[in-house]
N, C-alpha and C positions, 0 to 999 in steps of 0.2 A: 537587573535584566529588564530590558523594554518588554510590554505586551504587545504580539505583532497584533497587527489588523488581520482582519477577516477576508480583505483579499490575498494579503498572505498565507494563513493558513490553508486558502481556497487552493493557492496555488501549489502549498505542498501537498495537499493531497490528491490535485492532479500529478502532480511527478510521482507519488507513488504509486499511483493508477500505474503510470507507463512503466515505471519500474517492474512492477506485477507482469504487467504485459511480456516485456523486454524477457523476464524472468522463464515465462510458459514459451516465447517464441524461441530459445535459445535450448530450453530442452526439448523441444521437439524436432528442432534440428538436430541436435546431440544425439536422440532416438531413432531416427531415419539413417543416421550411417552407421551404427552399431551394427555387429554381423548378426547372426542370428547362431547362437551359440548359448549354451548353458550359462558361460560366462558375459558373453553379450544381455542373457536376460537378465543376470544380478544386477549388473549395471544399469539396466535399463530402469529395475526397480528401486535399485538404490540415488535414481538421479528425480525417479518420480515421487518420492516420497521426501524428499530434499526441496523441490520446488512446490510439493505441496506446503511443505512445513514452513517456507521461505515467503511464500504469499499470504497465507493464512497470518502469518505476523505482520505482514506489509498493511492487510485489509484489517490487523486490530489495531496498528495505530494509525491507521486514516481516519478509522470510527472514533478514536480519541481524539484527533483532533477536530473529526465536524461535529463532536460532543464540545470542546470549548470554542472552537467557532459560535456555535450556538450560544453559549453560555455568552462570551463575549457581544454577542449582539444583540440580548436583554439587556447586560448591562449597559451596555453604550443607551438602548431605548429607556432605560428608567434617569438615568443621569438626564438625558435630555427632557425629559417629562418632568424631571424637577428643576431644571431650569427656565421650561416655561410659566 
């Protein structure tokens, strides 16, 4: 497996940024046409706790990957520091 670059990772965890996003703008439209009903409110909280638990994992591995972003761009700077 190739190590991607640091723009690469930059870039996935913009997409999951928007995915996050994508994720809360999709049930909140989903909650604005529910009727308003015992059963509309199950739903309502069965779709917010779904999209809670959906982002919450979206936003741990972003932070895993701008943890080896990171990592990866020590080591790219000590490689070069011994190469000078």
């Amino acid at each position: 497996m190739q190590t991607p670059t640091t723009a690469q990772i930059r870039t996935a965890v913009e997409v999951l940024a928007k995915l996050g996003e994508r994720l809360n703008t999709h049930a909140e439209q989903f909650l604005m046409q529910l009727s308003e009903s015992p059963l509309g409110d199950y739903h309502a909280g069965s779709i917010q706790v779904s999209t809670i638990e959906q982002t919450t994992r979206i936003e741990a591995v972003a932070a895993q990957l701008k943890n080896w972003r990171d990592e990866l761009g020590q080591t790219r700077r000590q490689c070069v520091s011994h190469h000078i």
